[in-house]
N, C-alpha and C positions, 0 to 999 in steps of 0.2 A: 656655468652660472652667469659668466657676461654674456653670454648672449642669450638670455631671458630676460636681462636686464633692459638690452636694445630692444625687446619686441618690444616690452612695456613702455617703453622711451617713446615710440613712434607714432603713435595716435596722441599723444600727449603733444609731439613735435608738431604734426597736422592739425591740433585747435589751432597752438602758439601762431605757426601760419598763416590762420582763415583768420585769426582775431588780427592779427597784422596786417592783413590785407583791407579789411573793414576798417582799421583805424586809418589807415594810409591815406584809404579814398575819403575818410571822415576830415581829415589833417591839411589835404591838398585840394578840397574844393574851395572855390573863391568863396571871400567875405564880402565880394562885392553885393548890391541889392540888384535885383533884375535887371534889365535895361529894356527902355522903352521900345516898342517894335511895332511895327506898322504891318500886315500881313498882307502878302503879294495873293489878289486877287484873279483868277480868271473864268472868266464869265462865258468864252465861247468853245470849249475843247467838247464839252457835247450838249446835247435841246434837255434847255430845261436842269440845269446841275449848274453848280458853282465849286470849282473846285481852289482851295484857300493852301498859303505854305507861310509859315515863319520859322524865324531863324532858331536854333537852338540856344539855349540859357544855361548856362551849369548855376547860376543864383536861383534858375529858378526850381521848385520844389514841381509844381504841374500849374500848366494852360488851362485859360477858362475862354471859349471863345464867345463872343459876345454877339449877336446880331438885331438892327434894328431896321425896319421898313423904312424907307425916305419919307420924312415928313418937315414942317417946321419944327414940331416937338421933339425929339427922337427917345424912344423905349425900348429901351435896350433887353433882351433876353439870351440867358445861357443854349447854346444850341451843341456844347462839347468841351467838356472835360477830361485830362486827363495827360501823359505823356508825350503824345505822340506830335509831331512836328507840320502835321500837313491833315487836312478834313474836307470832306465833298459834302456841301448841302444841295440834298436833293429834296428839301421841304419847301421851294419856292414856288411860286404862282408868277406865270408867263408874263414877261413886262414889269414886276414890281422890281423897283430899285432899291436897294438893299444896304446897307451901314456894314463893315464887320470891326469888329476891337479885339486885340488881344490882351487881355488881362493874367496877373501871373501871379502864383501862391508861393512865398517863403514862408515854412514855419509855420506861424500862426499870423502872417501877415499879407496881405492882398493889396498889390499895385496894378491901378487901374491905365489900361494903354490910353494914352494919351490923342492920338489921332487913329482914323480907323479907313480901312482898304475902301475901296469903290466898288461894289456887283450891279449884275443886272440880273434876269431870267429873260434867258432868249429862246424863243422856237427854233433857231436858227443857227446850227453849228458853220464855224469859220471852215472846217474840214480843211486846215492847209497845210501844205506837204513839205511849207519850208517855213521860214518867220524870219518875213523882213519888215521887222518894227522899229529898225532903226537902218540908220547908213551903213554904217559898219556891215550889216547884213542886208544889204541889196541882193533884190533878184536880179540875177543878171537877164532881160530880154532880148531874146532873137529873133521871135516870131509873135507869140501870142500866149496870152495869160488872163487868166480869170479870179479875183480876188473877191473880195468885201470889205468894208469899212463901218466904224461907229462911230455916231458920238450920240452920249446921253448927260444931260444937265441936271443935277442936282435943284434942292430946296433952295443950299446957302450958295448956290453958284459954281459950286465945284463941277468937276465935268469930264468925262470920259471919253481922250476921244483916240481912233487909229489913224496910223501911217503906215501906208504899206512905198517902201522904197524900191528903186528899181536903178539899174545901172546897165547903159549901151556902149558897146566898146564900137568906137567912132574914128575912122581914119582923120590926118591931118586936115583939117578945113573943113571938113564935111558938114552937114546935117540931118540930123535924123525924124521924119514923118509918122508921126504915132498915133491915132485914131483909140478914141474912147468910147463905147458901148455903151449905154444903160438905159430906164425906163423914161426918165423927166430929166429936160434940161436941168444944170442947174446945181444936180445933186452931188457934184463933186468939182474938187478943186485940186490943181496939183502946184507943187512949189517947188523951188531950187534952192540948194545949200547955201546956207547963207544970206537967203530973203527972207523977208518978214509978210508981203503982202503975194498972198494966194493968186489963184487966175481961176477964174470961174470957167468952168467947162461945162458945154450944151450935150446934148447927143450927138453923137456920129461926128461932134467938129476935131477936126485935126490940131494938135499943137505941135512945136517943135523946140528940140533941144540942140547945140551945138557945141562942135569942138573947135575951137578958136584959137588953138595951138598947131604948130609946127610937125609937132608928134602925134602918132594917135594915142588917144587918152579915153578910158572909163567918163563918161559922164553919168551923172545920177541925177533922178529926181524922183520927188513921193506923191504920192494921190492920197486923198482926205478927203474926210466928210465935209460936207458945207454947211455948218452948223446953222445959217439963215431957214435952208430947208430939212433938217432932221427936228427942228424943235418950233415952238409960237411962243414969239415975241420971251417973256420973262415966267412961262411955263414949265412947267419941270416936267421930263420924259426925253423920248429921243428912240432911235431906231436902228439896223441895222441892212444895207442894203447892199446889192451887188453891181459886179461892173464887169466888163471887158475890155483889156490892152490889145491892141494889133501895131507892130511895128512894120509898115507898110514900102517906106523907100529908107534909102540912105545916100545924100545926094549932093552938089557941089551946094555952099551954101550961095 
């Protein structure tokens, strides 16, 4: 007779469970309200796509993503709802510059994101096999190297631009002879840690970097766009072009 007892017990034990388990996660989610989130835009992973990530929310109930064309005005429209953490718009037109916001639903209540990611639509994928958009992640050069860079300017000013960084491991004293590739004078600039004011580079002109230490040392420096020539004068747009590194000598300075 106890153990009919126990059969009957254990589907009854298995609700008590599932209901415990549903209160739990009901009990221990946050009371906090959403928090505001800015969504990490990228514009060049393939031609033509935008593909967008934001952080996860336990406040939040579900994402509303928001997108609007660049204008003085901006109008915003829904392009994805729902769960999920990360969204690829492929409803753009090549060159239009693009607003995204993310918005978030608790409840019955909807917080509007406050600032919104940066896109483009480019014909033009980056195709690169490493990412060094910052120091921290320098390409290291030894020979020769092929990149791209952007910049595109906003309505309100804001403005999109890359840094591709690079690092040459430099015996004591030396210097190093570096030659830059591209179609127009002009269209790029490269700079060193710690400066503020660029170096305008022609075609085919050579620049150089140095190790002015005892030891040898990593030296680093980034190539950029020359925002003079990707955009006109207080126009909004901008472009996306390429270039070629040749590390040529390494020599007493």
């Amino acid at each position: 007779m106890k153990k009919n007892i126990y059969i009957l017990l254990l589907p009854l034990l298995g609700i008590f469970m599932s209901c415990s388990n549903g209160f739990y996660e009901i009990i221990s989610r946050t009371t906090s309200d959403p928090f505001d989130d800015i969504p990490v835009v990228n514009s060049f992973d393939a031609i033509n796509k935008i593909t967008l990530q934001w952080q996860q929310d336990d406040g939040s109930d579900t994402y509303i993503l928001m997108r609007a064309v660049n204008d003085t005005t901006l109008t915003y429209e829904e392009i994805y709802r729902g769960t999920n953490c990360s969204y690829t718009d492929t409803s753009v037109l090549e060159g239009t510059l693009y607003r995204y916001r993310i918005d978030k639903i608790r409840g019955d209540k909807r917080f509007n994101g406050k600032k919104a990611g940066l896109g483009v639509a480019s014909d033009i994928a980056q195709g690169i096999l490493y990412d060094n958009s910052t120091e921290e992640k320098a390409y290291e050069l030894t020979y020769k190297a092929t990149s791209s860079c952007y910049y595109y300017k906003f309505d309100d000013k804001t403005f999109m631009i890359d840094y591709d960084w690079y690092k040459v491991k430099l015996p004591a004293m030396k210097k190093a002879t570096i030659e830059i590739e591209d179609t127009v004078n002009g269209y790029f600039e490269y700079i060193l840690p710690g400066y503020t004011s660029p170096y305008v580079l022609n075609n085919k002109e050579y620049f150089y970097i140095t190790n002015n230490d005892y030891t040898e040392q990593m030296v680093y420096f980034a190539i950029r766009a020359n925002p003079d020539e990707f955009v006109t004068a207080d126009t909004p747009g901008g472009d996306i072009r390429s270039y070629k590194l040749e590390l040529t000598t390494i020599s007493a300075q």
